[in-house]
Structure formats: structure tokens, C-alpha cells
C-alpha positions in Angstrom: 0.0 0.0 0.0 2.9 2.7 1.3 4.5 1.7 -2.5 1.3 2.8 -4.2 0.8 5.5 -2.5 4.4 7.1 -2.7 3.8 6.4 -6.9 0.3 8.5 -6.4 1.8 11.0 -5.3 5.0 10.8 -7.2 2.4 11.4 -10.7 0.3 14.2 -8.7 3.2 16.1 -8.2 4.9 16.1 -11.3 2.2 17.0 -13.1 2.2 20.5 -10.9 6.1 20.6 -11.9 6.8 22.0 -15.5 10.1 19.8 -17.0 12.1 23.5 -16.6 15.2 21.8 -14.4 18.1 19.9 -15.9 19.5 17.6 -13.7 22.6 18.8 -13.0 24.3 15.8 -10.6 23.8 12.7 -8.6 23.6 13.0 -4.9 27.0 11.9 -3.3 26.8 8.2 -1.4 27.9 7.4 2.2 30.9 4.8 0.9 34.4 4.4 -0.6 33.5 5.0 -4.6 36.0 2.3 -5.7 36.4 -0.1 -8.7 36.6 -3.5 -7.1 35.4 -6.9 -8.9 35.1 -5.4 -12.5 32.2 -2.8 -10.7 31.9 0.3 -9.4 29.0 -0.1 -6.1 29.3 3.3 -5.6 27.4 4.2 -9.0 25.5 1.2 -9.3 24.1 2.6 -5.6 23.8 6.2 -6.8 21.8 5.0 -9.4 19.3 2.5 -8.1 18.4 3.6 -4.7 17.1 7.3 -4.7 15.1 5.8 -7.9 13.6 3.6 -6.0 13.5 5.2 -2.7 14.1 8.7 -2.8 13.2 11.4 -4.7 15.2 11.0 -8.2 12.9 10.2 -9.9 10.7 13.2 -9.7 14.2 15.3 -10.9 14.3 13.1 -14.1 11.3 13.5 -14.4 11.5 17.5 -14.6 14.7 17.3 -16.9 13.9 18.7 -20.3 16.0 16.1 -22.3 14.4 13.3 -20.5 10.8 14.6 -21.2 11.3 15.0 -24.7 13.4 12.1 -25.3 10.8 10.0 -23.4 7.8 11.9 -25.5 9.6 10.6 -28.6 9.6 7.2 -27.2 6.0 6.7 -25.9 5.0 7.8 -29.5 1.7 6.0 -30.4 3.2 4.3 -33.7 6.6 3.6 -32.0 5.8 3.5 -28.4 8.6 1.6 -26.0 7.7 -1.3 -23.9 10.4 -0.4 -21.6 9.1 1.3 -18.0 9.2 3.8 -16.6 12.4 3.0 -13.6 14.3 1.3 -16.8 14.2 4.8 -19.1 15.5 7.0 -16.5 18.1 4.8 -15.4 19.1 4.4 -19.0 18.7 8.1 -19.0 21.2 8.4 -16.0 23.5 6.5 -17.3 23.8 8.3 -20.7 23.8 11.5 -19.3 26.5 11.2 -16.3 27.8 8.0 -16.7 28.8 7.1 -20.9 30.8 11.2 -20.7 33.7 9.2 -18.9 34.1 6.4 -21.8 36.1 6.7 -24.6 33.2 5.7 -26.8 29.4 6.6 -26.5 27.8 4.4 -29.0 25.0 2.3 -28.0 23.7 -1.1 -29.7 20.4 -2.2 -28.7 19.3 -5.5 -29.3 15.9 -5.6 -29.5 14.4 -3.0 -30.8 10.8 -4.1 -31.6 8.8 -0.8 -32.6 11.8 1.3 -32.3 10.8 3.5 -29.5 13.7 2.7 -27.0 16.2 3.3 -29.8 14.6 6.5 -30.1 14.9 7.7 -26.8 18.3 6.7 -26.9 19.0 8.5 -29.7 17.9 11.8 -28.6 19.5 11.5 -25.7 23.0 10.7 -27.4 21.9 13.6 -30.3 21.8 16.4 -26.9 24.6 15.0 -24.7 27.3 13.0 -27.3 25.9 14.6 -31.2 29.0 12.4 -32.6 27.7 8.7 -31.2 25.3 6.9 -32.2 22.8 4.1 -31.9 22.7 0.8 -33.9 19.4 -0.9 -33.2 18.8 -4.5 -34.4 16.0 -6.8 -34.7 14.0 -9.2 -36.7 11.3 -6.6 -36.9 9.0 -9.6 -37.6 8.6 -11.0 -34.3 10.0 -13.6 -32.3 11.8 -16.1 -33.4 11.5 -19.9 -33.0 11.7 -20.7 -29.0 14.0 -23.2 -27.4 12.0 -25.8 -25.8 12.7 -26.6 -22.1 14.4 -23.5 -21.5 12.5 -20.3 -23.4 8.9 -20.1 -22.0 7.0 -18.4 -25.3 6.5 -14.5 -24.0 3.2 -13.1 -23.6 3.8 -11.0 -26.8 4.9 -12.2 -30.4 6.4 -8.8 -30.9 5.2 -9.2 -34.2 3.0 -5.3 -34.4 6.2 -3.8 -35.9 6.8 -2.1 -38.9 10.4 -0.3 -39.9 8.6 1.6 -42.5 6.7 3.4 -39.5 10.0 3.4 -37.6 11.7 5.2 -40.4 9.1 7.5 -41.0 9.0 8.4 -36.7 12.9 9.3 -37.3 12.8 11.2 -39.9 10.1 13.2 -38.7 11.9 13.9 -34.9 15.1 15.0 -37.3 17.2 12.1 -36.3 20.5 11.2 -38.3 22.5 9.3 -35.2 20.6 5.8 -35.3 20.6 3.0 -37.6 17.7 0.1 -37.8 19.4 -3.3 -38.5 16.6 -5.9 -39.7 17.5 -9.9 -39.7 18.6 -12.3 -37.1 20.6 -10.6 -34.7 23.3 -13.5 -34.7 23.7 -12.8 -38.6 24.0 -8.8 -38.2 25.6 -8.3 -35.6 29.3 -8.6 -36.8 28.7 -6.4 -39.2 28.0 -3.8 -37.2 30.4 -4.2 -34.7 32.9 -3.5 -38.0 30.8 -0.2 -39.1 30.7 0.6 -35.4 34.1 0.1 -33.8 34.3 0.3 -30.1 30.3 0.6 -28.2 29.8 2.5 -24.7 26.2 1.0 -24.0 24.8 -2.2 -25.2 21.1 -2.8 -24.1 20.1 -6.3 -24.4 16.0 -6.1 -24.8 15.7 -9.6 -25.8 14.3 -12.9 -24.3 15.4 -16.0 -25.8 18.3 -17.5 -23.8 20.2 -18.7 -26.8 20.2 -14.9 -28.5 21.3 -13.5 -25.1 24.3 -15.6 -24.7 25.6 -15.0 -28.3 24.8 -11.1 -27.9 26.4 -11.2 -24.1 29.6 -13.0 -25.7 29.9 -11.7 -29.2 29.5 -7.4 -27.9 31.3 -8.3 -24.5 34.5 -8.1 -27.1 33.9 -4.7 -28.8 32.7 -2.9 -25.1 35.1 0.2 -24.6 36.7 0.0 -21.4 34.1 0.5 -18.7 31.1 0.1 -21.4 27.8 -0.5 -19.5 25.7 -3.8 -20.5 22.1 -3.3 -19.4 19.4 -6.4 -19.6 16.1 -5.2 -19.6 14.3 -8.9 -19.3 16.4 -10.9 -17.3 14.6 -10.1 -14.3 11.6 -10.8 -15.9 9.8 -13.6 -14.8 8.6 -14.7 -18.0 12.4 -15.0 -19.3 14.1 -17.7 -17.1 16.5 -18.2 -20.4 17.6 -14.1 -20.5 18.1 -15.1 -16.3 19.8 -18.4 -16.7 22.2 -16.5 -19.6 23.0 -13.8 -17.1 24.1 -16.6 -14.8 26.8 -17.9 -17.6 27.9 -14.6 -18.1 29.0 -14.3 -14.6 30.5 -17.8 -14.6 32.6 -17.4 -17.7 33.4 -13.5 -17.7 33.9 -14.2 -13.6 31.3 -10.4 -13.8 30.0 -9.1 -11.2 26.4 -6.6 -11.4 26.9 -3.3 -10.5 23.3 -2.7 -10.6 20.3 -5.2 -10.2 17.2 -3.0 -9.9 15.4 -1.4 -11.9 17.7 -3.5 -14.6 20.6 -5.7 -14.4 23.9 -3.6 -15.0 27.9 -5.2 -15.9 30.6 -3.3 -17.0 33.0 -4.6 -19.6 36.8 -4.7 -19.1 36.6 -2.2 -15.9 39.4 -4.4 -14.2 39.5 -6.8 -11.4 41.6 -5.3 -9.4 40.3 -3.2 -6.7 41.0 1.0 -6.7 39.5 4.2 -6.0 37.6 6.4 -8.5 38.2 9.6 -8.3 
């Protein structure tokens, strides 16, 4: 009850707040900010917490950027199925987090109507114009599921259209994102060649065998430090996205920087323990 109350109010108020206030830092955190076990806690922490518990999100929420990025993401041809927690921690780490990398292109895998890829592109075209966003799917729908491990989601994925998508993009102005349609396991090497080194790689999809050969196969081209964000694995519908997660951190030896409101790994940060400063 105190959860649904607190996101009551959380709507009320922001709807009394015009989106006038950029967001100009994250709070500082009560611990060491260190890199230890190929993570940073600290920022993982800085994150997750005031989203959930404090009042970040209603300072996302009145950030310009944000609120037009997410407007061109929610549109009604191209609308995202990611939520609400998963945007602005995307959003957070684009903004404060992907400036530090020596690359600030994003791959999503996943795309389905396009409207994450969106949002992620406008954020990049405001905060990093020269990166950009390579976003690949079947657009088609799902693929065949692997029996005994993928549970068939409760959406086909199939109302997509890249015609539409292409049109949406055009019309916002965008020149910084790419659609890639086919099998991700047969496009992807191609644009890791076009792409060079990636800063964000956002793993939207559900199928346990296309999650371990996106995990291994981008794992290689992440710049130092590059973020990898699932946004199903802690799905309960996707106990293959979960159980590839669970190899990741086996064979990489990884360690999650973040677990809520999406899992979060950073690429070649470094086992070795050190402070950030």
C-alpha cells in the first residue's frame, strides 16, 4: 500500500512541476567509490536507490532532455515497452555515466517498434551529437523458441513495422541511429565493423540462446568500462535471459553493478580493486 501510494503521489506532483530543471548531478553516497570486482557499487548505488527510494525520480522526471526524449519514445506508432524506472536509469546513465568512456555508441538489441532506440538516440543527439545508436532486430517477431528453457512470452512482438520506424525518425530529425533488420546472430558482426568500439549495449531480448551469443559476441567490442544493461532478465517470463546472465558471470567471472530497476555489468573495468576519483 505505502509503494502505491508514494507512486500516487510521485504522478500528482509532477504534473504540478513543469520539466524546466536539468539535472545537474547525482547525490554523493555514504561509501568508498572504488572499482573492485570489475564494478563500481558506488554508481551502481547512486543509481538505483534514490530511484527507488528517494526522490530522483521526480528530478528526471522535470529534466527537459528526459521529457522530450521520453515523449519521442512513448509515441503511439513507435511506443517503447520499456518502463518507466528502466528509461530514467538508461537516461542516467547516458547522461553522467557514458561522458567518462572513450566511446558513446549504444547497440540495442531488441528493438521491436523502435521507440527505445529513439529515446536513446535523442538523448545521445543532446549529450554526445558524434555517437550513435545501432538498433537491431527481426522486426518480424519472435523467433523460433527453445523448448525446455524459453517459455514463449506473452507477446509475439510481431506489431512492428520499420517503415513506420523510419518515418517516426525522420520526422523527430534524427540522423544518429541505424535500424538493423534480420537475425541478430547474422548482423551483428557487421555492425560491430561499421561501429568500432560501443559505450552502452542494451540487451531487450528474451530467448536465452540470443542473449548468450549477444552477451559473448559485444562483450568483445565494449570500450573499457562500457555498461551492459538487460532489460528482461529479471523478468519472470524469461528464465533463459536469467539463466544466460548466470553464464555470463561464470565465464566472464562479472560481477552486477546494478540489479534493480535492470541488471547492469561493466565490460573490461578491471578486477583489481582501486578508488575512483
Amino acid at each position: 500500500m505505502n509503494a502505491l501510494v508514494r507512486k500516487l503521489t510521485r504522478a500528482a506532483r509532477r504534473r504540478l512541476v513543469p520539466p524546466t530543471v536539468p539535472l545537474a548531478a547525482l547525490d554523493a553516497v555514504d561509501m568508498p567509490r572504488k572499482i573492485e570486482n570489475g564494478r563500481c557499487i558506488y554508481e551502481g548505488y547512486q543509481r538505483g536507490t534514490p530511484l527507488k527510494y528517494g526522490r530522483l525520480a521526480d528530478a528526471i522526471w522535470n529534466d527537459p532532455v528526459y521529457r522530450k526524449a521520453r515523449a519521442a519514445g512513448l509515441r503511439a506508432p513507435v511506443r517503447t515497452m520499456i518502463t518507466e524506472e528502466r528509461m530514467m536509469n538508461l537516461f542516467l546513465i547516458v547522461k553522467f555515466f557514458l561522458r567518462g568512456l572513450a566511446s558513446r555508441n549504444v547497440i540495442e538489441f531488441g528493438t521491436y517498434r523502435g521507440g527505445g532506440a529513439i529515446f536513446l538516440a535523442m538523448l545521445l543527439r543532446e549529450f554526445y551529437p558524434e555517437a550513435r545508436v545501432y538498433a537491431l532486430d527481426t522486426f518480424e517477431g519472435m523467433p523460433a523458441v527453445e523448448k525446455g528453457l524459453d517459455l514463449p512470452p506473452p507477446d509475439d512482438f510481431a506489431a512492428t513495422n520499420l517503415a513506420v520506424i523510419d518515418r517516426t525518425v525522420k520526422a523527430l530529425g534524427l540522423t544518429n541511429i541505424e535500424f538493423v533488420k534480420g537475425l541478430i546472430e547474422d548482423t551483428a558482426s557487421g555492425v560491430y565493423a561499421r561501429a568500432g568500439a560501443i559505450g552502452l549495449a542494451h540487451i531487450d531480448v528474451v530467448l536465452h540462446s540470443a542473449v548468450v551469443y549477444v552477451q559473448n559476441s559485444v562483450w568483445d567490442v565494449m570500450t573499457p568500462g562500457g555498461y551492459v544493461v538487460y532489460d528482461d532478465a529479471i523478468e519472470p517470463t524469461c528464465p533463459g535471459a536469467m539463466q544466460a546472465v548466470e553464464e555470463l558471470v561464470r565465464s566472464k567471472h562479472a560481477s552486477a553493478e546494478q540489479v534493480w530497476p535492470q541488471m547492469v555489468f561493466r565490460a573490461h573495468l578491471g578486477a583489481a580493486s582501486h578508488q575512483v576519483h
